[in-house]
PDB file of N, CA, C and O in Angstrom:
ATOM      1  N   UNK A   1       0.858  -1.146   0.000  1.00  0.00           N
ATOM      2  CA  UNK A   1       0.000   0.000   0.000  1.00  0.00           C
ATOM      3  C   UNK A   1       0.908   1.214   0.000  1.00  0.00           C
ATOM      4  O   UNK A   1       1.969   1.031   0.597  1.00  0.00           O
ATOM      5  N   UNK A   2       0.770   2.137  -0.414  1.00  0.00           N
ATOM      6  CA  UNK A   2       0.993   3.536  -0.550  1.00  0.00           C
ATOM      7  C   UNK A   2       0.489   4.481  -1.086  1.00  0.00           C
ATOM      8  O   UNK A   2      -0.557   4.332  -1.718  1.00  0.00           O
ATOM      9  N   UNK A   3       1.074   5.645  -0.981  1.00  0.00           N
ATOM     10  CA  UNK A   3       0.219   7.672  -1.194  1.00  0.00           C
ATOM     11  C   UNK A   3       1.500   8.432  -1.700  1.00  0.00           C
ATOM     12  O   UNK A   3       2.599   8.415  -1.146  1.00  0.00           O
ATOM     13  N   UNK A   4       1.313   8.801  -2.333  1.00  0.00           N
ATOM     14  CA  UNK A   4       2.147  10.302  -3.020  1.00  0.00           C
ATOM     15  C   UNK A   4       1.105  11.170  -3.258  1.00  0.00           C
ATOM     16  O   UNK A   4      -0.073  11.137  -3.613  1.00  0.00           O
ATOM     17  N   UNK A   5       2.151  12.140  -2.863  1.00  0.00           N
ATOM     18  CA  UNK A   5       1.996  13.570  -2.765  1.00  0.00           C
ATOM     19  C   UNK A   5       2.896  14.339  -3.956  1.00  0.00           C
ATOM     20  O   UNK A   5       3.980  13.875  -4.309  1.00  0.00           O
ATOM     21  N   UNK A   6       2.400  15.417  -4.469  1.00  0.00           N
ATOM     22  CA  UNK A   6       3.185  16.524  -5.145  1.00  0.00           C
ATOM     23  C   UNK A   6       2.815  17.651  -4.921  1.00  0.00           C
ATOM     24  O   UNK A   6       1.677  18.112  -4.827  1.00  0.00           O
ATOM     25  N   UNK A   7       4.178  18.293  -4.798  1.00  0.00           N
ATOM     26  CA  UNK A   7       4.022  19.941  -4.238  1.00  0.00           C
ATOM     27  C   UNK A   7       4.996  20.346  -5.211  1.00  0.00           C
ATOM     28  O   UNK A   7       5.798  19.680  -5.865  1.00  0.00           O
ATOM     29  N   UNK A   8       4.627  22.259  -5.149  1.00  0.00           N
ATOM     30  CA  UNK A   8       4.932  23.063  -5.945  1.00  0.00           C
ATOM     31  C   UNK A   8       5.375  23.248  -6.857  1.00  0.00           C
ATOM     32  O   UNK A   8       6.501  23.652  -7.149  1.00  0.00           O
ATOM     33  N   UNK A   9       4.117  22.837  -7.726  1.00  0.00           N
ATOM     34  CA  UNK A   9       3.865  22.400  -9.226  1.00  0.00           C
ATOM     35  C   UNK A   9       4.617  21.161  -9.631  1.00  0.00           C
ATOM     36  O   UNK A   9       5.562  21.097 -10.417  1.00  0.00           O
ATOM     37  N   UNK A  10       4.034  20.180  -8.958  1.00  0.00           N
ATOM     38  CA  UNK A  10       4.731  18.958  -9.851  1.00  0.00           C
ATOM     39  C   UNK A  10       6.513  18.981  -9.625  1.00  0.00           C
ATOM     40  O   UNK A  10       7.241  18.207 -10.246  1.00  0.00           O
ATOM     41  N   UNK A  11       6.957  19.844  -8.787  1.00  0.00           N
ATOM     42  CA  UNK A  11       8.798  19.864  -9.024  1.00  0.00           C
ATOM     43  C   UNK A  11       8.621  18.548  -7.994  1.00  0.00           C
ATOM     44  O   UNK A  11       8.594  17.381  -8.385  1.00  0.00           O
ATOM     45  N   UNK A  12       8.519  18.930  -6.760  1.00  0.00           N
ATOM     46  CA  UNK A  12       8.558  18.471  -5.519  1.00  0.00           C
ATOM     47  C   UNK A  12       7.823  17.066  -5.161  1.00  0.00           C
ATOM     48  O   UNK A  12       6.662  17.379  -4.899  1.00  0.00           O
ATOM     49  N   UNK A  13       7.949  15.900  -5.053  1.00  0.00           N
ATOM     50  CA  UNK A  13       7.232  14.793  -4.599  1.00  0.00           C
ATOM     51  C   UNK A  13       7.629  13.792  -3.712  1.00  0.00           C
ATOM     52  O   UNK A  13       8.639  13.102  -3.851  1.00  0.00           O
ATOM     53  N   UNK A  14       6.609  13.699  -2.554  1.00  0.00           N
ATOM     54  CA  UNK A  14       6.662  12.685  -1.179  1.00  0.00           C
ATOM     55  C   UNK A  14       5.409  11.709  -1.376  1.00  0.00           C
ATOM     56  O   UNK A  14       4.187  11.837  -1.450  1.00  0.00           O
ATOM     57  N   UNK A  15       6.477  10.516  -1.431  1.00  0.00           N
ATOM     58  CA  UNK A  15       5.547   8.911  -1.207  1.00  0.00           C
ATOM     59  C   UNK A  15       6.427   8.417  -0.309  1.00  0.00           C
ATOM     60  O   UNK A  15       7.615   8.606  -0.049  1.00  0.00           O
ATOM     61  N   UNK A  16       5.226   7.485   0.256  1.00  0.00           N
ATOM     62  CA  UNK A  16       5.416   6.448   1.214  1.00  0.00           C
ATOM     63  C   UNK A  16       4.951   4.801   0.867  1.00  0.00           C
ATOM     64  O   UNK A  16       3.949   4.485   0.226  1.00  0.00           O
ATOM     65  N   UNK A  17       5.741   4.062   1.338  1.00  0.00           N
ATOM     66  CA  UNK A  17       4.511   2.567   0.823  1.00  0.00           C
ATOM     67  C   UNK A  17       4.694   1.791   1.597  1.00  0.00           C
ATOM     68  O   UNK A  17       5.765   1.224   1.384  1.00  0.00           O
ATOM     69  N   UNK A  18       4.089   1.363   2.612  1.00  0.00           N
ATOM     70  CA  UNK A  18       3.863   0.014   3.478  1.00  0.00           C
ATOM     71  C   UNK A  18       3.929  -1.421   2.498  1.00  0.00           C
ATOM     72  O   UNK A  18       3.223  -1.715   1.533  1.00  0.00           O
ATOM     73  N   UNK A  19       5.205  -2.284   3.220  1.00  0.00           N
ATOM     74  CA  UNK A  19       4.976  -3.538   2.530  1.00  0.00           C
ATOM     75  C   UNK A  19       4.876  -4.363   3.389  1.00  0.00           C
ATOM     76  O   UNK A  19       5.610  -4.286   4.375  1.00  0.00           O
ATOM     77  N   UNK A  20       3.588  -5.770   3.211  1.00  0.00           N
ATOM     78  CA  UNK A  20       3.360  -6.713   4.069  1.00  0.00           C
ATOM     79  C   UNK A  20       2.938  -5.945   5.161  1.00  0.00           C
ATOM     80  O   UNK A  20       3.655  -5.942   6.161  1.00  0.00           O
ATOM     81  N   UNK A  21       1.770  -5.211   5.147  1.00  0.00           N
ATOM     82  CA  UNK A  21       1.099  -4.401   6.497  1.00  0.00           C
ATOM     83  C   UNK A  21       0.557  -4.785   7.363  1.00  0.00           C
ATOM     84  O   UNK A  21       0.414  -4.244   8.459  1.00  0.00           O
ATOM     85  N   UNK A  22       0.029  -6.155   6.865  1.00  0.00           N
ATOM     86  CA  UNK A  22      -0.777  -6.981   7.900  1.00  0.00           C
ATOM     87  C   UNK A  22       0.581  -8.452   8.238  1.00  0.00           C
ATOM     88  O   UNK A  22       0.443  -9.517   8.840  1.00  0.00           O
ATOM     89  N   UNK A  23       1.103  -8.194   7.935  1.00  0.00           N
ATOM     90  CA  UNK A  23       2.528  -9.052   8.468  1.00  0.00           C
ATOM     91  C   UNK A  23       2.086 -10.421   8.041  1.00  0.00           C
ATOM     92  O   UNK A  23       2.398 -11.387   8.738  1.00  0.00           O
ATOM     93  N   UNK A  24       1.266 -10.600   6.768  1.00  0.00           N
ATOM     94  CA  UNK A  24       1.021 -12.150   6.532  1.00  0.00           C
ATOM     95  C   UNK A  24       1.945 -12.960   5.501  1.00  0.00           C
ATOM     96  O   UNK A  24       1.622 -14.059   5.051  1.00  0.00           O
ATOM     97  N   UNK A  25       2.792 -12.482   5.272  1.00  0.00           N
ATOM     98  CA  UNK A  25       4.159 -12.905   4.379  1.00  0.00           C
ATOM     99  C   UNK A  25       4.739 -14.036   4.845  1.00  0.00           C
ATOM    100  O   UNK A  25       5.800 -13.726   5.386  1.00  0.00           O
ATOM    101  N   UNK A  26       4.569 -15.037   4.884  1.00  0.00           N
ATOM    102  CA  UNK A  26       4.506 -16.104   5.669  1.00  0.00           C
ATOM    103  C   UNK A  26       4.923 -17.437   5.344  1.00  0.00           C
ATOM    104  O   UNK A  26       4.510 -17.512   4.187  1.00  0.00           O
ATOM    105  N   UNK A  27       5.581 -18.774   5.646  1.00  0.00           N
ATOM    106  CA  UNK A  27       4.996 -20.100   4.849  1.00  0.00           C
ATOM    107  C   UNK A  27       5.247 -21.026   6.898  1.00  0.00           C
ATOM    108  O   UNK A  27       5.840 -20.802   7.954  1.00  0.00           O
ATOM    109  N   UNK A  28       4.443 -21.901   6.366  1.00  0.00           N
ATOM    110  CA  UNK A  28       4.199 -22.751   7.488  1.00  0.00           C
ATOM    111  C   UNK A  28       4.757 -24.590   6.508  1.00  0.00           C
ATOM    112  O   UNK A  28       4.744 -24.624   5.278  1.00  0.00           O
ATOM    113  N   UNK A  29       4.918 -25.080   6.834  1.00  0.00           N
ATOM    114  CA  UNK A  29       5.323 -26.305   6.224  1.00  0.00           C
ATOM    115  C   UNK A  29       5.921 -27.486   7.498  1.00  0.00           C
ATOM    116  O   UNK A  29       6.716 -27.284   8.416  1.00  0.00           O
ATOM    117  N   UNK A  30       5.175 -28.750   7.107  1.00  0.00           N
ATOM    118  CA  UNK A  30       5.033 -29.804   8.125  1.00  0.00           C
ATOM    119  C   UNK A  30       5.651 -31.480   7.528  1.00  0.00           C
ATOM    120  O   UNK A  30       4.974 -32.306   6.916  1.00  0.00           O
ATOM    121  N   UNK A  31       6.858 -31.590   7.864  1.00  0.00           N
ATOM    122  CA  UNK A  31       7.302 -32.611   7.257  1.00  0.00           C
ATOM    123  C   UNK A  31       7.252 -34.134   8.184  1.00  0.00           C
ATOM    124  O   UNK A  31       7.703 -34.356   9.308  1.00  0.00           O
ATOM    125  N   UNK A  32       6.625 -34.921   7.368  1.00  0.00           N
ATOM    126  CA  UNK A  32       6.606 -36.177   8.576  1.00  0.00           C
ATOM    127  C   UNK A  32       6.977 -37.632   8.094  1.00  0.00           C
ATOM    128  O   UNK A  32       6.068 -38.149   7.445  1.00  0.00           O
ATOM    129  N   UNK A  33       7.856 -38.242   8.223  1.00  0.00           N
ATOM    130  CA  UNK A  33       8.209 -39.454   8.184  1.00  0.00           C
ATOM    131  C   UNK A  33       7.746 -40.361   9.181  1.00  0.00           C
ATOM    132  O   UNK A  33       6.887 -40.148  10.037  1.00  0.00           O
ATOM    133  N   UNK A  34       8.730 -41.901   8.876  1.00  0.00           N
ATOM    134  CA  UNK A  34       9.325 -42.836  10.180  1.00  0.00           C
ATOM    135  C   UNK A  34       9.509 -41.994  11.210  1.00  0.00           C
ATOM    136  O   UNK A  34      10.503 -41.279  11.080  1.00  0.00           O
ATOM    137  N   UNK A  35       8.848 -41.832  12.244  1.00  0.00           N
ATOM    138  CA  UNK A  35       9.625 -41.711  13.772  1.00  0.00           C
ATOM    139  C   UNK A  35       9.527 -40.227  13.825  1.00  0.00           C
ATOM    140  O   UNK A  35       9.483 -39.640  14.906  1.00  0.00           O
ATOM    141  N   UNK A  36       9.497 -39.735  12.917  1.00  0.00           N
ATOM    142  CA  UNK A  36       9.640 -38.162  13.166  1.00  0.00           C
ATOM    143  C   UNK A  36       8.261 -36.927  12.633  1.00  0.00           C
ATOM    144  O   UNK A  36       7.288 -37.330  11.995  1.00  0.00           O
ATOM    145  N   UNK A  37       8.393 -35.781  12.944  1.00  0.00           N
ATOM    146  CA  UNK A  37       7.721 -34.503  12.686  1.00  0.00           C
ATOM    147  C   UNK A  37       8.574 -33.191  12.801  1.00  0.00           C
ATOM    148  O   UNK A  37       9.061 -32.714  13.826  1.00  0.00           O
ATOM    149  N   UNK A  38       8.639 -32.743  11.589  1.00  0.00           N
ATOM    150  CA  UNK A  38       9.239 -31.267  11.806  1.00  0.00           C
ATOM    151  C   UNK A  38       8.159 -30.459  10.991  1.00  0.00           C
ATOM    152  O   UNK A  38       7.396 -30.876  10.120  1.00  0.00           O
ATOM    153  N   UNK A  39       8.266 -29.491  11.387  1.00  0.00           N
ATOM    154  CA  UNK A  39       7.582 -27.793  11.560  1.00  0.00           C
ATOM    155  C   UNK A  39       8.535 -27.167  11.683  1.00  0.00           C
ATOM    156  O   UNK A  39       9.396 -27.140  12.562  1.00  0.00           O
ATOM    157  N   UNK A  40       8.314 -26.311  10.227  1.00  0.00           N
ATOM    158  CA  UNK A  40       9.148 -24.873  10.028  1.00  0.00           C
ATOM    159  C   UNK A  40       8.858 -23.884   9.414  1.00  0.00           C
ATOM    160  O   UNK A  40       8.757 -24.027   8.196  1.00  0.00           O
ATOM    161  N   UNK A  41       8.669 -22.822   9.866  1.00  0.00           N
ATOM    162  CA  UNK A  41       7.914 -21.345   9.525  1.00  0.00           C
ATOM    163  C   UNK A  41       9.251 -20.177   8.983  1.00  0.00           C
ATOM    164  O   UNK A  41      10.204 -19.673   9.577  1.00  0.00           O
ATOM    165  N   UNK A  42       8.834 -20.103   7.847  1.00  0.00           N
ATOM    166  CA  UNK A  42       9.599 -19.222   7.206  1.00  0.00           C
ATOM    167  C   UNK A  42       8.943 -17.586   6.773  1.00  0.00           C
ATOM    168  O   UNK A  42       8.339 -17.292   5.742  1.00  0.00           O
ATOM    169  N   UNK A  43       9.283 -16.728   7.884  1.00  0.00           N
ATOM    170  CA  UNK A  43       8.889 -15.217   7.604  1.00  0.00           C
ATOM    171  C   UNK A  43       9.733 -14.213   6.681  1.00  0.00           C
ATOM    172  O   UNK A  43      10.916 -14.055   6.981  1.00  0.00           O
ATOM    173  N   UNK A  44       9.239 -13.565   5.644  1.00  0.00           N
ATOM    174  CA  UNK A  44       9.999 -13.182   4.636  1.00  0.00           C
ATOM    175  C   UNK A  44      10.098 -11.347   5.010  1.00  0.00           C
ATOM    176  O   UNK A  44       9.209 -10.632   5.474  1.00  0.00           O
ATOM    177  N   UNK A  45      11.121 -11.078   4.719  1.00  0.00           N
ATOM    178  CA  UNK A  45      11.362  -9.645   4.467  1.00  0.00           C
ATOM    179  C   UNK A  45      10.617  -8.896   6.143  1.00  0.00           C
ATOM    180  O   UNK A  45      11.279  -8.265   6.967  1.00  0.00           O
ATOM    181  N   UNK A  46       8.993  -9.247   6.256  1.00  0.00           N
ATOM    182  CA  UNK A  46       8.990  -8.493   7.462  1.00  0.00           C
ATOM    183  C   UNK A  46       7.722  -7.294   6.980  1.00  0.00           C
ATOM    184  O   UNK A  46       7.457  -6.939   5.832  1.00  0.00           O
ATOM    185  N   UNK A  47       7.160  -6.897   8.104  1.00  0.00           N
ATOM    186  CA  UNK A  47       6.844  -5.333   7.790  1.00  0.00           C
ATOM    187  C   UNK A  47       8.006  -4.318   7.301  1.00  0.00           C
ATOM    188  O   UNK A  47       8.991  -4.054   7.991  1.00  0.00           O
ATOM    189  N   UNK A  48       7.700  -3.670   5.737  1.00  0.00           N
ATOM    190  CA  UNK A  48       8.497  -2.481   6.155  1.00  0.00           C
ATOM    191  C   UNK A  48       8.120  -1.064   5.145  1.00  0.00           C
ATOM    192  O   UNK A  48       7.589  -1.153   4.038  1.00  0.00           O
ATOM    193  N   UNK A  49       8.418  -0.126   5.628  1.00  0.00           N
ATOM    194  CA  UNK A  49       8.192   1.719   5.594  1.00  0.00           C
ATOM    195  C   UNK A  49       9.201   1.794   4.729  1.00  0.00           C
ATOM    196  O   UNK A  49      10.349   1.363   4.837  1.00  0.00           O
ATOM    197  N   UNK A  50       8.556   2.522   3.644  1.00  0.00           N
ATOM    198  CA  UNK A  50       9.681   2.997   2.682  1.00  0.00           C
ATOM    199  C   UNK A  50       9.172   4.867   2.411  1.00  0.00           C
ATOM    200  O   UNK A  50       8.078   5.316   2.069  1.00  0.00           O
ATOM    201  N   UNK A  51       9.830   5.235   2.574  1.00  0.00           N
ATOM    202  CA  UNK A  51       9.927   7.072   2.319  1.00  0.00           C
ATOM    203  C   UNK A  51      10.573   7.212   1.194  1.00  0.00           C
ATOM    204  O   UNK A  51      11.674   6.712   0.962  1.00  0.00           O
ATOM    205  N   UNK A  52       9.953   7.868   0.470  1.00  0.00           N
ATOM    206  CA  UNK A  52      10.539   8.667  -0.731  1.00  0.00           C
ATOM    207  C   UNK A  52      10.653  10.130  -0.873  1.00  0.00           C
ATOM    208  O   UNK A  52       9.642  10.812  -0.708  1.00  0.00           O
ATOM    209  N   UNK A  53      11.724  10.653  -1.148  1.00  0.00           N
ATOM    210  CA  UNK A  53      11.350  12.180  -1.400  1.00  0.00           C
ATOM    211  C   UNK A  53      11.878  12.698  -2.523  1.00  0.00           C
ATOM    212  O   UNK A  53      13.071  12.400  -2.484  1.00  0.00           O
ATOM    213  N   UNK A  54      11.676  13.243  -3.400  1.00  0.00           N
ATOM    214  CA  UNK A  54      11.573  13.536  -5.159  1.00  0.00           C
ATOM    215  C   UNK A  54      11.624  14.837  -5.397  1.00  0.00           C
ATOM    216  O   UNK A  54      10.719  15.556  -4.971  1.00  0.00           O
ATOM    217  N   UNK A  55      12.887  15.464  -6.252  1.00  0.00           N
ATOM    218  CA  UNK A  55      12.922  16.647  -6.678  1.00  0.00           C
ATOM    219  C   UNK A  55      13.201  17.093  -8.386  1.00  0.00           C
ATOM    220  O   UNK A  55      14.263  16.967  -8.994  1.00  0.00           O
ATOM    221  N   UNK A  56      12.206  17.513  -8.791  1.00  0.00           N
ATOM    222  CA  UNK A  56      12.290  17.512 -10.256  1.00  0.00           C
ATOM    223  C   UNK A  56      13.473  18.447 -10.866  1.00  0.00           C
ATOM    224  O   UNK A  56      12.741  19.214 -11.492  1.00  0.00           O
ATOM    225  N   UNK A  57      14.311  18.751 -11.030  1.00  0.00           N
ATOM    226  CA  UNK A  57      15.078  19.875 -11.500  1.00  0.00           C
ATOM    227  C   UNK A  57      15.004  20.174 -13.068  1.00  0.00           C
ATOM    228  O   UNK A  57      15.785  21.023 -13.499  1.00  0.00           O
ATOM    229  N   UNK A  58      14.081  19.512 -14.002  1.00  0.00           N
ATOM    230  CA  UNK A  58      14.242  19.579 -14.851  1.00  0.00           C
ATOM    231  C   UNK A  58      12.175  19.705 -15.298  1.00  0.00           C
ATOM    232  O   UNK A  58      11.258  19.524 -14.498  1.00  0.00           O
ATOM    233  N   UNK A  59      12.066  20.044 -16.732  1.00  0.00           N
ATOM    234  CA  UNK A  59      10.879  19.920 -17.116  1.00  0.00           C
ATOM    235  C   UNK A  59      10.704  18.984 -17.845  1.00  0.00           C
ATOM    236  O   UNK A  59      11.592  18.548 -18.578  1.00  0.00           O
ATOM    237  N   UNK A  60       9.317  18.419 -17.762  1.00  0.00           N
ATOM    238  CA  UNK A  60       9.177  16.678 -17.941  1.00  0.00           C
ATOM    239  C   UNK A  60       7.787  16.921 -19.398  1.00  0.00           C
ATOM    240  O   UNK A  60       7.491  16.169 -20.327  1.00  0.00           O
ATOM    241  N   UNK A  61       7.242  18.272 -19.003  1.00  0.00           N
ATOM    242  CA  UNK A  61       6.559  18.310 -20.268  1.00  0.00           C
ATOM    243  C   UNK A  61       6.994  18.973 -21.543  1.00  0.00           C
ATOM    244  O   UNK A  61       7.977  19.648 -21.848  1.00  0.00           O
ATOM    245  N   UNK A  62       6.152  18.639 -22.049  1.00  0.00           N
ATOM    246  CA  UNK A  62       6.626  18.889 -23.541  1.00  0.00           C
ATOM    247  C   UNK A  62       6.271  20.624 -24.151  1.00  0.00           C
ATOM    248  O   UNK A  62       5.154  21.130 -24.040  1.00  0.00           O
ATOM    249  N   UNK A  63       7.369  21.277 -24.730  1.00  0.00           N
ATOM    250  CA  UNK A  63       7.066  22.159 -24.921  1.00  0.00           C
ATOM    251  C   UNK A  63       5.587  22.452 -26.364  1.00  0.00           C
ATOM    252  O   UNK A  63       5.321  21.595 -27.206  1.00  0.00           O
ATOM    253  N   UNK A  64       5.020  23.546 -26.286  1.00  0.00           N
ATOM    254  CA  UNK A  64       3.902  23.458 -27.272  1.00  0.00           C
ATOM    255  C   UNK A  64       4.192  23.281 -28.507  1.00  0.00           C
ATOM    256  O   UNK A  64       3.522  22.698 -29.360  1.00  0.00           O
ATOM    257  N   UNK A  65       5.704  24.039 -28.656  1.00  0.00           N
ATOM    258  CA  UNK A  65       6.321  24.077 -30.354  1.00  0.00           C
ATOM    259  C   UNK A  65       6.239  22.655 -30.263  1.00  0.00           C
ATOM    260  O   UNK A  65       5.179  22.165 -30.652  1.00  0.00           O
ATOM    261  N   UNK A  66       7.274  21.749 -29.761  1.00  0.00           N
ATOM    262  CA  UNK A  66       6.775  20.586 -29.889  1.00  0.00           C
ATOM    263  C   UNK A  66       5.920  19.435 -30.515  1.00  0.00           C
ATOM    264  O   UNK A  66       6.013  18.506 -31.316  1.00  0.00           O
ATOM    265  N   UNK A  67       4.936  20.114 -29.583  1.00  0.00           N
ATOM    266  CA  UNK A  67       3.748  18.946 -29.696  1.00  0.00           C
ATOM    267  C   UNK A  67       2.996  19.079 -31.146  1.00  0.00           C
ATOM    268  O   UNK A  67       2.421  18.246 -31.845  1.00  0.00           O
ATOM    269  N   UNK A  68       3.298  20.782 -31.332  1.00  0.00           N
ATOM    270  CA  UNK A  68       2.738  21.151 -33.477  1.00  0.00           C
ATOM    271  C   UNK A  68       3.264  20.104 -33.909  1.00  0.00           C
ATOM    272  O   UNK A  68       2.465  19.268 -34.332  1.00  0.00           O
ATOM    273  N   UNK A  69       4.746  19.754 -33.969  1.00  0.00           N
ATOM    274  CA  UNK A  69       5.767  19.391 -34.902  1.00  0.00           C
ATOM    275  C   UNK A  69       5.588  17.576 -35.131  1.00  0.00           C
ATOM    276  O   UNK A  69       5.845  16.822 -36.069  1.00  0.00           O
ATOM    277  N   UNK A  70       5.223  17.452 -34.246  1.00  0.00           N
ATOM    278  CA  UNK A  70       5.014  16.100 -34.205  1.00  0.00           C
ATOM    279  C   UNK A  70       3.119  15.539 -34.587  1.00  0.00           C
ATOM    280  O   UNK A  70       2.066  15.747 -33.984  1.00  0.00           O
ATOM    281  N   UNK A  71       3.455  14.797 -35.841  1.00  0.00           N
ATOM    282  CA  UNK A  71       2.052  14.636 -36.440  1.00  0.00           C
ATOM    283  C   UNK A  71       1.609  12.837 -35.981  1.00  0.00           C
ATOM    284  O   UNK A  71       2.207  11.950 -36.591  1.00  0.00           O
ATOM    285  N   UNK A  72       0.865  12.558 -35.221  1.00  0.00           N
ATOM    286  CA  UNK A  72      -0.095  11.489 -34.646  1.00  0.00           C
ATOM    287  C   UNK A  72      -0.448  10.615 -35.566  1.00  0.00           C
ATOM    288  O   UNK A  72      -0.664   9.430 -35.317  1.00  0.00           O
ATOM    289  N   UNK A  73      -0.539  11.200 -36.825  1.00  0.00           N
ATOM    290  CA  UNK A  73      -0.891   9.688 -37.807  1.00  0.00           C
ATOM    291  C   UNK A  73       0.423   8.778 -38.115  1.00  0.00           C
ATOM    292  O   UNK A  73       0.499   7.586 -38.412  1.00  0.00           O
ATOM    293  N   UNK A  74       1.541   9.875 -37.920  1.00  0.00           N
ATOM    294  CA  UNK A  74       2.834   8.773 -38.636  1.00  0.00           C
ATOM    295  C   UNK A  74       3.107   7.604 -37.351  1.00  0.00           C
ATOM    296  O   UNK A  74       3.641   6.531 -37.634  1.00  0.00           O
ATOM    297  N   UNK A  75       2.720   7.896 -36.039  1.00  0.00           N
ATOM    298  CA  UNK A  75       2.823   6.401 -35.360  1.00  0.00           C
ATOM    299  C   UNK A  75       1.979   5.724 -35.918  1.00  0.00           C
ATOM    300  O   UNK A  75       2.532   4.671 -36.237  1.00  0.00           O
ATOM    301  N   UNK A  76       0.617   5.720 -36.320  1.00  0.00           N
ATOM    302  CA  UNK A  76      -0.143   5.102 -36.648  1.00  0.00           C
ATOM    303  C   UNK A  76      -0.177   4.237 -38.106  1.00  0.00           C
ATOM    304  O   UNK A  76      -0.762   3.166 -38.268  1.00  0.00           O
ATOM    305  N   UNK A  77       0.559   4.940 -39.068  1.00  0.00           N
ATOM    306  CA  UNK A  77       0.840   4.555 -40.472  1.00  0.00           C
ATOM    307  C   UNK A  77       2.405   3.982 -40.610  1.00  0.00           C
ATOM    308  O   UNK A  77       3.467   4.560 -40.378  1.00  0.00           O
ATOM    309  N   UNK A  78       2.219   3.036 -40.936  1.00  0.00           N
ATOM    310  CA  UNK A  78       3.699   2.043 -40.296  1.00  0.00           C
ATOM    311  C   UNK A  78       4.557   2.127 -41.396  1.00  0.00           C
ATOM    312  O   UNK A  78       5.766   2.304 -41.245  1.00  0.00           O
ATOM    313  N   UNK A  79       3.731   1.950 -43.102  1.00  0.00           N
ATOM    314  CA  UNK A  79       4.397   1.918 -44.085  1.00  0.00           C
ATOM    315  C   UNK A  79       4.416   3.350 -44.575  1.00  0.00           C
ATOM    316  O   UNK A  79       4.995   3.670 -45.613  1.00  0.00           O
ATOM    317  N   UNK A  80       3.842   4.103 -43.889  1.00  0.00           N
ATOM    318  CA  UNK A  80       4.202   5.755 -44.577  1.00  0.00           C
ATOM    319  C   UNK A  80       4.524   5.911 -46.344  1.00  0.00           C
ATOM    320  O   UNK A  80       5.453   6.478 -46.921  1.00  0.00           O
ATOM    321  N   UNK A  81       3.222   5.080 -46.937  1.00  0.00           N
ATOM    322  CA  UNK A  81       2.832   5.463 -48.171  1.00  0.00           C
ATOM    323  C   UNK A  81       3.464   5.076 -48.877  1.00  0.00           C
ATOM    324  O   UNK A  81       3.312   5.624 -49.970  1.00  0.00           O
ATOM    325  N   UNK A  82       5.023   3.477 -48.832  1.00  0.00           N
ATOM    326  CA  UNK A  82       5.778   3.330 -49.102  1.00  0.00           C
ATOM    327  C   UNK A  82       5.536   1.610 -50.046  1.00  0.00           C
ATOM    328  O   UNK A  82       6.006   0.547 -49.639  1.00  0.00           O
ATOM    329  N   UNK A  83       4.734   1.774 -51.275  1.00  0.00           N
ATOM    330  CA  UNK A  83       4.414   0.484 -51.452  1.00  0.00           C
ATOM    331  C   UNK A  83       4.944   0.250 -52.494  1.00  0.00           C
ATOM    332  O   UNK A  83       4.864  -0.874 -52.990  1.00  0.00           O
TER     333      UNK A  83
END
């Protein structure tokens, strides 16, 4: 489970994520022969808190000149009229 956050304008971003929250990460296993019984419980990794904190220094969108320049059908047209 986890939440992020972004602050001042998209530069800035805080997440968190809980793993195994209910601590059921688990195996139980029961081995039995001749004469014997073993039981052994294997717990993995554990509860754990992870913090993130994120700083954009750069711009991630696209400028408008851009987005003119680039025409949407040529992903779409594979052979680009080439037969």
């Amino acid at each position: 489970m986890g939440i992020r956050k972004t602050f001042m304008n998209r530069k800035f971003t805080v997440s968190m994520n809980i793993r195994d929250l209910l601590n059921s990460d688990h195996d139980n296993q029961t081995t039995k022969g001749v004469g014997f019984t073993q039981t052994t419980s294997s717990y993995f990794h554990g509860r754990m808190l992870g913090l993130t904190l994120s700083y954009n220094f750069g711009n991630t969108k696209p400028k408008p000149a851009d987005m003119k320049k680039k025409d949407p059908s040529q992903d779409m047209n594979m052979d680009n009229g080439n037969d």
